[in-house]
N, CA, C and O of each residue as an XYZ file, in Angstrom:
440
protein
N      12.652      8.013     12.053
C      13.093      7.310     10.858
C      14.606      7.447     10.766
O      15.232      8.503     10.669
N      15.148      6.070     10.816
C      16.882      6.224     10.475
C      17.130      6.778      9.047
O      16.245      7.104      8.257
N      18.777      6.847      8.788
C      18.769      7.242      7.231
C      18.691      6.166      6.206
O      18.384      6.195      5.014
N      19.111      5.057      7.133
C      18.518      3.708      6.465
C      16.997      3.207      5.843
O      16.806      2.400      4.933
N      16.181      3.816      6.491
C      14.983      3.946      5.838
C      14.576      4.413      4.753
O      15.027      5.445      4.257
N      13.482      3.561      4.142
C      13.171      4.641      2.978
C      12.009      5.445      2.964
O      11.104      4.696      3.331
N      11.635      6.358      2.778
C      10.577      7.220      2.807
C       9.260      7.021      1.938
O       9.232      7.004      0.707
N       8.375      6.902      2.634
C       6.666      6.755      2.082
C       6.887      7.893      1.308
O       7.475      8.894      1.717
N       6.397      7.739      0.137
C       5.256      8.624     -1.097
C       4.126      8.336     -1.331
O       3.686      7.339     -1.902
N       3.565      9.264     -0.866
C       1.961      9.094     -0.974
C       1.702      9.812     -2.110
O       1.832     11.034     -2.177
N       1.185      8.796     -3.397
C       0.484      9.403     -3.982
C      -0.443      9.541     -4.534
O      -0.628     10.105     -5.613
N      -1.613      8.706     -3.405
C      -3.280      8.621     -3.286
C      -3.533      7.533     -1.886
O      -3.137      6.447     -1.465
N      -4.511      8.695     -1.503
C      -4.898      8.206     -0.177
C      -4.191      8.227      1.197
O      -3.000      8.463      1.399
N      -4.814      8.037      1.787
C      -4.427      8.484      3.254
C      -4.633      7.012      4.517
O      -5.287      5.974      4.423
N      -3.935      7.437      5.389
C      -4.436      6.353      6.750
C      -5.008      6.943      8.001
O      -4.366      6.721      9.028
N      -6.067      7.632      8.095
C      -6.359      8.258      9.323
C      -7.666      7.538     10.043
O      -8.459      6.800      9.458
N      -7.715      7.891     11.354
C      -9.396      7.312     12.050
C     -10.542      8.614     12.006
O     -10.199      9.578     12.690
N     -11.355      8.699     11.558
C     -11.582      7.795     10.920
C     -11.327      8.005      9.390
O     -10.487      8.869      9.138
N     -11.941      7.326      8.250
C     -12.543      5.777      8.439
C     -11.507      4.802      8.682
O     -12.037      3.700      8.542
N     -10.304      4.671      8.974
C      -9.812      3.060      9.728
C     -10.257      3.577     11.080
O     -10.402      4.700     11.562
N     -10.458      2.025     11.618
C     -10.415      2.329     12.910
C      -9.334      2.806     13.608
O      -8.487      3.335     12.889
N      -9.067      2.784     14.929
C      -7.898      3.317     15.568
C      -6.705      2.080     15.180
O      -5.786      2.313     14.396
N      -6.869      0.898     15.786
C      -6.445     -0.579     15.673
C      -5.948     -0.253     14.153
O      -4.805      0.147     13.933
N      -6.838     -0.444     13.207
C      -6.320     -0.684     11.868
C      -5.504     -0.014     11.253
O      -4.837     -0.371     10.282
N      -5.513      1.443     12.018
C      -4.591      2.496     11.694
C      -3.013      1.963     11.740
O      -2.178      1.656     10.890
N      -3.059      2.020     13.210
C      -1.984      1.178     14.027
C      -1.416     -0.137     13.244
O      -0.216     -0.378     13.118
N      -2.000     -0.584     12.965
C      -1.372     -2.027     12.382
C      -0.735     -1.667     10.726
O       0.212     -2.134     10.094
N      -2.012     -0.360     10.341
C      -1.411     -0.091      8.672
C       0.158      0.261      8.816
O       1.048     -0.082      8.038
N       0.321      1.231     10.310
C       1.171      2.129      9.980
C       2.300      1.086     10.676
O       3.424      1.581     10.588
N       2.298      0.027     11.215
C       3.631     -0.736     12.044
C       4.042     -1.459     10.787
O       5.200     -1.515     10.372
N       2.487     -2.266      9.949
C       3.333     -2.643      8.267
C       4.103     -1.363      7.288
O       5.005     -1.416      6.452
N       3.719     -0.834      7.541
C       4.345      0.512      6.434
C       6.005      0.683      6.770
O       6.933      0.754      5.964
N       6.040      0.729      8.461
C       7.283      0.937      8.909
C       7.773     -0.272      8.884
O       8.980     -0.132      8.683
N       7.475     -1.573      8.991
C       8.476     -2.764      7.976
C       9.025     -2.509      7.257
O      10.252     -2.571      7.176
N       8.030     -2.025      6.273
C       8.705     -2.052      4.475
C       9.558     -0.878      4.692
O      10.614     -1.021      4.075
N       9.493      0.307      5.382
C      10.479      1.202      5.320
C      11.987      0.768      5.692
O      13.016      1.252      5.222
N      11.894     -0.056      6.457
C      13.103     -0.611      7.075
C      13.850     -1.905      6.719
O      14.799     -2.471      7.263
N      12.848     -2.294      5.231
C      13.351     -3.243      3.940
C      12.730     -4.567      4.170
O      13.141     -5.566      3.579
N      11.683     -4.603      5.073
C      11.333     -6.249      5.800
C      10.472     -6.514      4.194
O       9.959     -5.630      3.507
N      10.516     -7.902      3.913
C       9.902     -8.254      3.168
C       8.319     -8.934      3.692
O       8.407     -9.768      4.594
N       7.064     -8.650      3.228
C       5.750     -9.023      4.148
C       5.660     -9.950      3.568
O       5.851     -9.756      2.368
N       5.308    -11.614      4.006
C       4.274    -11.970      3.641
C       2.662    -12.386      3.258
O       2.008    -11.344      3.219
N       1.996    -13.325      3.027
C       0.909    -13.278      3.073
C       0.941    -14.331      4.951
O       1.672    -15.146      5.512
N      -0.273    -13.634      5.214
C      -1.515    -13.023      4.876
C      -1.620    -11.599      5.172
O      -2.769    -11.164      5.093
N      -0.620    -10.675      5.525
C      -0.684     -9.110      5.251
C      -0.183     -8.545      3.812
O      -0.477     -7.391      3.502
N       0.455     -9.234      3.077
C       0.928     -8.588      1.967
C       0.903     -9.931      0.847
O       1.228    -11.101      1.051
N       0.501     -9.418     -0.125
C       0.437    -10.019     -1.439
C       0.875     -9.316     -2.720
O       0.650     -8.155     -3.061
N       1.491    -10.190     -3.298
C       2.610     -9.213     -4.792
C       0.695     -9.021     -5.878
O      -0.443     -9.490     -5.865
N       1.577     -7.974     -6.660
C       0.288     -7.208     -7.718
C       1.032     -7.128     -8.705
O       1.480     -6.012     -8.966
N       1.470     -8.487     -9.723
C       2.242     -7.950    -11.139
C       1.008     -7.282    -12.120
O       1.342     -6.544    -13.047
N      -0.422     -7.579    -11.870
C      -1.140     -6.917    -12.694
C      -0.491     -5.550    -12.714
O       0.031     -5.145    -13.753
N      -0.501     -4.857    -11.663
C       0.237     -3.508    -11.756
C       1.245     -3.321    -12.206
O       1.235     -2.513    -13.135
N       2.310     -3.795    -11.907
C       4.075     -3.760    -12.045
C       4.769     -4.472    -11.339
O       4.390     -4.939    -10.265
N       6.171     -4.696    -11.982
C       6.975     -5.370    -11.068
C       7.137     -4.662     -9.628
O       7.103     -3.431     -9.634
N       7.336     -5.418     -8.219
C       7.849     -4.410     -7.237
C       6.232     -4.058     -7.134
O       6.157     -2.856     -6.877
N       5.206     -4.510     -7.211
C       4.387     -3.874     -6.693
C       3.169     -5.017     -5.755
O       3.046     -6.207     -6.045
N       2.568     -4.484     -4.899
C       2.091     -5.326     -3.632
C       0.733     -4.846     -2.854
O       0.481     -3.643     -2.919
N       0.123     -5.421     -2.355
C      -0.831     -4.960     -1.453
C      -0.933     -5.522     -0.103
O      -0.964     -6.741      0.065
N      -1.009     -4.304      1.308
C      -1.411     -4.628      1.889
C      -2.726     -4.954      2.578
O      -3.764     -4.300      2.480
N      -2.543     -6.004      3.254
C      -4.515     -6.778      4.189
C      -4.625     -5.985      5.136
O      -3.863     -6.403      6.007
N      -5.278     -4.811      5.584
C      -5.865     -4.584      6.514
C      -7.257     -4.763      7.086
O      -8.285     -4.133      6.839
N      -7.044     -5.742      7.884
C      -9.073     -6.041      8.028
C      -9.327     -5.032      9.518
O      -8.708     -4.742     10.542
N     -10.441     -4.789      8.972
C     -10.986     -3.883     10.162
C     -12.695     -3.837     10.760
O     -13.589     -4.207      9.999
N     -12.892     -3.540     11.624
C     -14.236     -3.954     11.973
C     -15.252     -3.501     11.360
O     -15.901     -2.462     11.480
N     -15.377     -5.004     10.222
C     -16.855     -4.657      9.364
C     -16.229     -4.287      7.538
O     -16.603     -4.349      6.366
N     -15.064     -3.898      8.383
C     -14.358     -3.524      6.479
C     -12.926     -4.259      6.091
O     -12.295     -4.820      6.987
N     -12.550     -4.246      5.059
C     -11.160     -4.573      4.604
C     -10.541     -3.634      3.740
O     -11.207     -3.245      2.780
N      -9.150     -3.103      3.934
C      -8.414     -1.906      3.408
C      -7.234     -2.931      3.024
O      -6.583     -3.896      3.427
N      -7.431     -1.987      1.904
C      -5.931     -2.256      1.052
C      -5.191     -1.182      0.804
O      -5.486     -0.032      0.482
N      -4.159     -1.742      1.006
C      -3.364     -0.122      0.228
C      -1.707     -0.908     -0.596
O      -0.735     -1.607     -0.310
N      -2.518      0.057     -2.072
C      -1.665     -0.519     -2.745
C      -0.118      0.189     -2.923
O       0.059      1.404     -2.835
N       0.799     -0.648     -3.148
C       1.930      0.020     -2.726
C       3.277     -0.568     -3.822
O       3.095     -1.659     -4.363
N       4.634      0.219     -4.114
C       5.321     -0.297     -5.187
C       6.337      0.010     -4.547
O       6.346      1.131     -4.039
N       7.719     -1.033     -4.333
C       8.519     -1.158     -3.712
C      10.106     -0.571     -4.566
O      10.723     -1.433     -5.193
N      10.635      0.772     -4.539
C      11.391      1.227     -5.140
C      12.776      1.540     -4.620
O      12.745      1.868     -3.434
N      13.908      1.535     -5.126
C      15.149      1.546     -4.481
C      15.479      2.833     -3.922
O      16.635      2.910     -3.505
N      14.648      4.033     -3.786
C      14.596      5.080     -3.036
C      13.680      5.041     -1.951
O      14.092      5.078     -0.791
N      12.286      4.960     -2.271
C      11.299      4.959     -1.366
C       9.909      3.766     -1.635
O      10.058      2.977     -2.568
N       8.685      3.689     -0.850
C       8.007      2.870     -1.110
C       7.217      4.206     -1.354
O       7.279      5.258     -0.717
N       6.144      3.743     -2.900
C       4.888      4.846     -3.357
C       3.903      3.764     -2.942
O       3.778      2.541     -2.998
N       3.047      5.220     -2.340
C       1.482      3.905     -1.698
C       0.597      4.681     -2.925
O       0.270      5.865     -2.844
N       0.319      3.936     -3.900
C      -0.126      3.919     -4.855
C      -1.544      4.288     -4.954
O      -1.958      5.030     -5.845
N      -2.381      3.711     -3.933
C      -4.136      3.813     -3.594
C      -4.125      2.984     -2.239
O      -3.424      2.024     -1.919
N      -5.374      3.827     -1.369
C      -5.358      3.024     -0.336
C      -7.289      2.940     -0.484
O      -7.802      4.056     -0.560
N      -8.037      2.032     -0.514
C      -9.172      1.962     -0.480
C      -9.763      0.308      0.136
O      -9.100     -0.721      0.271
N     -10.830      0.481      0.342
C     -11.996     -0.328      0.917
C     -12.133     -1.237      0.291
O     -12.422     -0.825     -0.833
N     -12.093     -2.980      0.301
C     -12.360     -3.480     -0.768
C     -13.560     -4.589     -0.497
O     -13.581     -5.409      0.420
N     -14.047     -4.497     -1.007
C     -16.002     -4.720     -1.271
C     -15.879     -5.906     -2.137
O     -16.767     -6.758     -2.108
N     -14.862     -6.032     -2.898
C     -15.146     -7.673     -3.721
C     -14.137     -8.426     -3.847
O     -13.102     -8.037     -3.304
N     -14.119     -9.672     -4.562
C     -13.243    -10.828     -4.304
C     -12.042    -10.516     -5.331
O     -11.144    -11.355     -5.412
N     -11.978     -9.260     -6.182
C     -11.243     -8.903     -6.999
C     -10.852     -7.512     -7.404
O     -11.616     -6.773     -8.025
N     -10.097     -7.304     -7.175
C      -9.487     -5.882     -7.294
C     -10.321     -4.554     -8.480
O      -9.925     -4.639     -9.643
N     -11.048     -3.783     -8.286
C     -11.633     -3.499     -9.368
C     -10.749     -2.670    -10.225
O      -9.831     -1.958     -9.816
N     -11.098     -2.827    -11.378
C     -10.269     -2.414    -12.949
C      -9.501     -1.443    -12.658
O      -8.280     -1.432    -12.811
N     -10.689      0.090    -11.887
C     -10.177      1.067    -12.010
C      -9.080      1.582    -11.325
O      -8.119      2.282    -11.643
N      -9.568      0.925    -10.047
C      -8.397      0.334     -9.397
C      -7.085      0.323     -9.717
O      -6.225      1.016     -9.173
N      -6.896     -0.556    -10.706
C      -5.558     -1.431    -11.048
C      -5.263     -0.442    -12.293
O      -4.102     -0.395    -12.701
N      -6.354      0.432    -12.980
C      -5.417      1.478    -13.763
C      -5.082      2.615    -13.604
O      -4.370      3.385    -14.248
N      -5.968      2.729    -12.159
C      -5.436      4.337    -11.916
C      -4.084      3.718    -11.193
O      -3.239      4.592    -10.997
N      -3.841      2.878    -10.915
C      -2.369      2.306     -9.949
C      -1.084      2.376    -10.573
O       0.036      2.726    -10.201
N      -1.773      1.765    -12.051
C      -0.677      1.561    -13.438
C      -0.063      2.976    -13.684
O       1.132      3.270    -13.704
N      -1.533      4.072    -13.933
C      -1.085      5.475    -14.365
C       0.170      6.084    -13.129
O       1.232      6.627    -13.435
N      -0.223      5.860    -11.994
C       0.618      6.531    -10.374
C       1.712      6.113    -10.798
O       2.636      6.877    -11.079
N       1.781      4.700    -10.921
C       3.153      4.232    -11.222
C       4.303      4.356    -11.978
O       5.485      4.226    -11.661
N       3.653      4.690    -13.263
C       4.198      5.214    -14.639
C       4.667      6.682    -14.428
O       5.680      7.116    -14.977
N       3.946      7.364    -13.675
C       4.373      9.079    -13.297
C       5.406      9.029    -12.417
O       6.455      9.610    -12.695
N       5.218      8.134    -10.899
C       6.424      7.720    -10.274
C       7.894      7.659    -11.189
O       8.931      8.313    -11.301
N       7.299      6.502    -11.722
C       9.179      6.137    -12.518
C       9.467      6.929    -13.210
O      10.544      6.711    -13.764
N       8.753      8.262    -13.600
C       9.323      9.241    -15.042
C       9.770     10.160    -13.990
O      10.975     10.368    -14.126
N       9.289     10.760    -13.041
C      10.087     11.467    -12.213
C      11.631     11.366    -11.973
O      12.179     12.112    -11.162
């Protein structure tokens, strides 16, 4: 990582095989190192989340048999990966989107 980069905060969830596959790992972690290095994603790997907050986004990881998201908020120090989970329906579930709100809100008071 240059000093130009900005540094991942994880503060829920993880990217390991398993459960991603090896592949999906790989692909989470070459998008992650985009955004570290300021690339802006579009769709179809990344989609904006104002339900959550401004600056905030999800990435598409499809993987064999599953689809991972990991939600993530784009900050002038570092990127916070907000939740990374499995997603099973055509819509983000609630709890989802408020445990994301709460991460986020603790983020910026720091």
């Amino acid at each position: 990582m240059s000093k130009a980069d900005k540094p991942l905060v994880w503060l829920k969830g993880e990217i390991k095989t398993p459960p991603f596959s090896a592949p999906a790992r790989i692909e989470a972690g070459v998008l992650l190192r985009r955004l570290q290095r300021g690339e802006s994603i579009p769709l179809p790997h990344s989609r904006p989340m104002p339900v959550i907050g401004k600056a905030c986004h999800e990435l598409r990881i499809q993987d064999a048999g599953r689809t991972w998201r990991i939600v993530y908020h784009i900050d002038a120090e570092a990127i916070a990966i907000l939740e990374v989970f499995s997603k099973t329906t055509a819509k983000t579930p609630k709890p989802v989107i408020d445990n994301c709100r709460e991460r986020l809100r603790r983020f910026k008071s720091i």
